[in-house]
C-alpha positions in Angstrom: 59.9 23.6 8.1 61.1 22.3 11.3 58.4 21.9 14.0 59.4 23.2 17.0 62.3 19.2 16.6 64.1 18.1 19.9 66.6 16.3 18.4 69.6 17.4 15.7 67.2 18.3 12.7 68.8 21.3 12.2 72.5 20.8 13.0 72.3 17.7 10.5 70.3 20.3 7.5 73.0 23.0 8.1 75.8 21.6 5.2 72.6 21.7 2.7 72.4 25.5 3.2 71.7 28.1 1.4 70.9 25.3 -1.4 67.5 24.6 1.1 65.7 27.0 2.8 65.2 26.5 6.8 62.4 27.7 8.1 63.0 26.9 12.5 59.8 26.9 14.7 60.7 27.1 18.9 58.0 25.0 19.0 55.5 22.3 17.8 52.8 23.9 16.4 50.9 21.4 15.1 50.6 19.6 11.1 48.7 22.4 9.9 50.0 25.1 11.0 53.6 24.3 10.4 52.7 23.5 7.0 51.1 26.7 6.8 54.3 28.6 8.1 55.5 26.9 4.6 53.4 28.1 2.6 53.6 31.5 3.7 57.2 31.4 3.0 56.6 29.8 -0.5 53.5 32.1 -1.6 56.0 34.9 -0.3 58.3 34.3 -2.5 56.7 34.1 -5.4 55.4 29.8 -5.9 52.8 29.1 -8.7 52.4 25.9 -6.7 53.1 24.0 -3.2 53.7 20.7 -2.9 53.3 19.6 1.2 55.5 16.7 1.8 55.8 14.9 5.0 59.4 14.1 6.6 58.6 11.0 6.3 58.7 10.2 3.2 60.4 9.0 -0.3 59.1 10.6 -3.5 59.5 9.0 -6.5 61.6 10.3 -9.4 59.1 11.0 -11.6 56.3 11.7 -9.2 56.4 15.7 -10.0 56.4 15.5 -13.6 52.9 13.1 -13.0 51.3 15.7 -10.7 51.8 18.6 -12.8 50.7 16.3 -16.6 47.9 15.7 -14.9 46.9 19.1 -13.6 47.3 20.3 -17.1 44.8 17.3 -18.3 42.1 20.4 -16.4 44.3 23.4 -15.0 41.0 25.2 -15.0 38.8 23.1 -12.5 41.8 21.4 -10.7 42.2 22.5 -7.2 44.4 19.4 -5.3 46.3 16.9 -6.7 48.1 14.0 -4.7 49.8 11.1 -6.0 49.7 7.2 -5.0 50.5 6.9 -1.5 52.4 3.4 -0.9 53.1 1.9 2.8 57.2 2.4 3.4 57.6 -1.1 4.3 55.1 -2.6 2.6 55.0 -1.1 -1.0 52.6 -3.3 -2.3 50.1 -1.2 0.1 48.7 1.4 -1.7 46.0 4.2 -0.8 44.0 6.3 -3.6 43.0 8.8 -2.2 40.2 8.9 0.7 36.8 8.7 1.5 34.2 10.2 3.8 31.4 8.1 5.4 28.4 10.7 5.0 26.6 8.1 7.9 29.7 8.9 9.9 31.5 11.9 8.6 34.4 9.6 9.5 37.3 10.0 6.8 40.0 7.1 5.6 42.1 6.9 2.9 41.1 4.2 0.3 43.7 1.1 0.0 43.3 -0.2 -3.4 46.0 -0.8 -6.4 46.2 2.2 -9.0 46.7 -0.6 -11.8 44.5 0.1 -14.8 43.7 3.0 -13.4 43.4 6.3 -15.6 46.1 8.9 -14.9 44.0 11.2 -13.2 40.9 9.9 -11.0 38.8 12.2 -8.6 38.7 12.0 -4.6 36.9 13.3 -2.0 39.9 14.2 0.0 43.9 13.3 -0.5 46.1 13.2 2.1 48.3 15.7 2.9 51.4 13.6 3.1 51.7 14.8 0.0 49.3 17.1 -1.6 49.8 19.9 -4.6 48.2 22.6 -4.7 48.1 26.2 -7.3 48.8 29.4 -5.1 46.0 30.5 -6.6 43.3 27.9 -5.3 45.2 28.7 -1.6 44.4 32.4 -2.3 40.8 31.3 -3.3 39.7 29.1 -0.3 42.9 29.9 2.3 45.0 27.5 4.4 45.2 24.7 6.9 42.6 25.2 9.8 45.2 25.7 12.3 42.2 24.9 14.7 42.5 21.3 14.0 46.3 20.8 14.9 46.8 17.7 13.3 44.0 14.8 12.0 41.2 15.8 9.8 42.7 19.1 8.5 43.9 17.8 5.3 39.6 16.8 4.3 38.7 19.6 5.7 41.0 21.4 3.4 39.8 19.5 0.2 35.9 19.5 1.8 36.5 23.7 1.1 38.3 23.2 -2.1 35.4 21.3 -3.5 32.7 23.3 -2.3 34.6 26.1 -4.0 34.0 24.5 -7.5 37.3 22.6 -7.8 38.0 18.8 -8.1 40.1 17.3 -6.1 42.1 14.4 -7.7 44.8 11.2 -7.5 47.8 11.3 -10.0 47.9 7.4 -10.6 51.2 8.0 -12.1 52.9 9.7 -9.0 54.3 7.8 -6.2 55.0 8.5 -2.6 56.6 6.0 0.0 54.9 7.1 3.3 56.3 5.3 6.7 52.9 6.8 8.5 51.2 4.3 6.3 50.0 0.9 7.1 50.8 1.4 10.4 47.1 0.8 11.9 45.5 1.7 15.2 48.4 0.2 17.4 50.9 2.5 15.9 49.0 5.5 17.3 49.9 7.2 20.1 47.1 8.5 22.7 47.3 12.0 21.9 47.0 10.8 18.1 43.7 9.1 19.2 42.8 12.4 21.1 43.1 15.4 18.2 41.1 12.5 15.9 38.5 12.1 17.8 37.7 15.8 19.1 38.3 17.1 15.1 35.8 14.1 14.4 33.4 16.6 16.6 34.2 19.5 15.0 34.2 18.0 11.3 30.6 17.0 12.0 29.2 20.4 13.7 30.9 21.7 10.3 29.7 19.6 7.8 27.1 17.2 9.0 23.1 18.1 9.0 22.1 19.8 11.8 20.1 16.5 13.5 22.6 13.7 12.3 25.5 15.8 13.7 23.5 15.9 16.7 23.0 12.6 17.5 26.7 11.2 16.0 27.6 13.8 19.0 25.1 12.7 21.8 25.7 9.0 20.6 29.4 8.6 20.7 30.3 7.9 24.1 27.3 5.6 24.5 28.7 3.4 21.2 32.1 3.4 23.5 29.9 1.9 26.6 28.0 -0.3 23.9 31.0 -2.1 22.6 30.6 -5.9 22.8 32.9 -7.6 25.0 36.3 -9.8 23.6 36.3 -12.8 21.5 37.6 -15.5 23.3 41.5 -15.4 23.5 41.5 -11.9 22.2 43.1 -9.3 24.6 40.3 -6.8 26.2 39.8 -3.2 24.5 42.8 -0.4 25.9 41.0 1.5 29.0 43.7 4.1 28.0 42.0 4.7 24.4 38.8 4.5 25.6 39.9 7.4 28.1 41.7 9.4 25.2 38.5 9.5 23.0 36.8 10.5 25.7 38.7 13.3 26.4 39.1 14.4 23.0 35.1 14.1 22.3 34.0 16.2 25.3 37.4 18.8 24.1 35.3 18.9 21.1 32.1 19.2 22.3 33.2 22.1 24.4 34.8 23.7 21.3 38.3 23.8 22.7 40.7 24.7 20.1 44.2 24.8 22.0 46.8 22.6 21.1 47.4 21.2 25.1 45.4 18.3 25.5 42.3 18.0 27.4 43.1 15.4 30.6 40.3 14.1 32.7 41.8 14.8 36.7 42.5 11.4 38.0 39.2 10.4 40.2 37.0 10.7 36.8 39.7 8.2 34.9 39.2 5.7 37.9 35.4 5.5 37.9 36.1 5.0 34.1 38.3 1.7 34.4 36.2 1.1 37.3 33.0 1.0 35.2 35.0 -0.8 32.5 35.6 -3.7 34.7 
């Protein structure tokens, strides 16, 4: 699937056809919705199973033939499968699948080493960086939220497959390279810090008690005003994050589901570094 790509994508995939399929978006519609194009396409023609795989990463020779032995260890009750996730330039780094905070409803992927681990081990959510799922399960419990855009949907996804009866699971035997890995906050860009934090707001009007999603709502931007100030010889907090979780909180809390960006007008972002200062 090519997302809606500005560069030569698909002049450099075109000696690989027909042996690939090409399936060109005219524009960026978001992580979940492209992969859903995908999986159209694959249930169309007739896949038992889809595998999404990010264009960013290196899949390891075997890592297939580990995500398949161990849906067969419970083909009846397994819904997702992902392997070992591993940092691109820093293999050594390696995520087990993810968690959610249920104080929070904040999600992150767990870093830990799959040594001595069993060959299948549950999750609460996988990334979908690389994520197996039967055709069947999609049937069952449907797609990507294509709400969400990108951030969040892949535990959202696995939040529905679970509630639906099935286990959602790490093949410790599968390996990924993933150059989105490792990366940490100052690898994000500020639209990145946007979608997270307004599908933050609508994971936790989904998911979260009524009175704790409440008051994780009403409390957020007072936790931004709250934070304490810089160690000494530490560089002060980005005004520019600050203003992008912001934006994408009240985007939220207004319900907005468009893929354009919520921007405050440019008076409101100067009272905000003002007030910062």
């Amino acid at each position: 699937v090519d997302n809606g790509s500005t560069d030569r994508t698909r002049e450099l995939l075109q000696p690989f056809l027909p042996r690939i399929r090409l399936l060109p978006l005219e524009k960026n519609v978001g992580f979940a919705a492209g992969n859903n194009r995908g999986m159209e396409a694959a249930l169309a023609a007739g896949a038992d199973f889809v595998l999404l795989l990010n264009d960013d990463t290196r899949i390891g020779p075997d890592c297939i033939a580990a995500l398949m032995e161990a849906f067969a260890t419970d083909p009846e009750r397994i819904g997702m499968i992902s392997p070992v996730i591993a940092a691109y330039d820093q293999p050594a780094r390696t995520y087990v699948g993810g968690k959610i905070d249920p104080a929070t409803w904040g999600a992150a992927e767990i870093e830990r080493s799959a040594e001595g681990l069993p060959p299948c081990v549950d999750a609460q959510y996988v990334s979908g960086c690389a994520l197996l799922i039967p055709a069947a399960v999609i049937r069952r419990i449907g797609m990507l939220d294509e709400h969400l855009f990108m951030y969040y949907e892949d535990a959202d996804w696995c939040l529905r497959c679970r509630k639906s009866g099935k286990r959602v699971v790490v093949a410790t035997r599968g390996r990924v390279l993933h150059k989105g890995s490792g990366g940490g906050a100052a690898a994000k860009s500020l639209n990145a810090y946007y979608y997270y934090q307004r599908n933050w707001v609508r994971m936790v009007r989904k998911y979260a008690p009524r009175r704790q999603g409440a008051r994780l709502i009403r409390g957020f931007p007072f936790g931004l005003l709250r934070l304490p100030p810089p160690a000494p010889g530490c560089p002060p907090p980005d005004l520019e994050i600050g203003i992008a979780l912001l934006e994408g909180w009240l985007a939220g809390v207004l319900g907005l589901k468009n893929q354009t960006r919520l921007r405050f007008p440019a008076f409101v972002k100067f009272l905000l570094r003002r007030m910062a200062k």
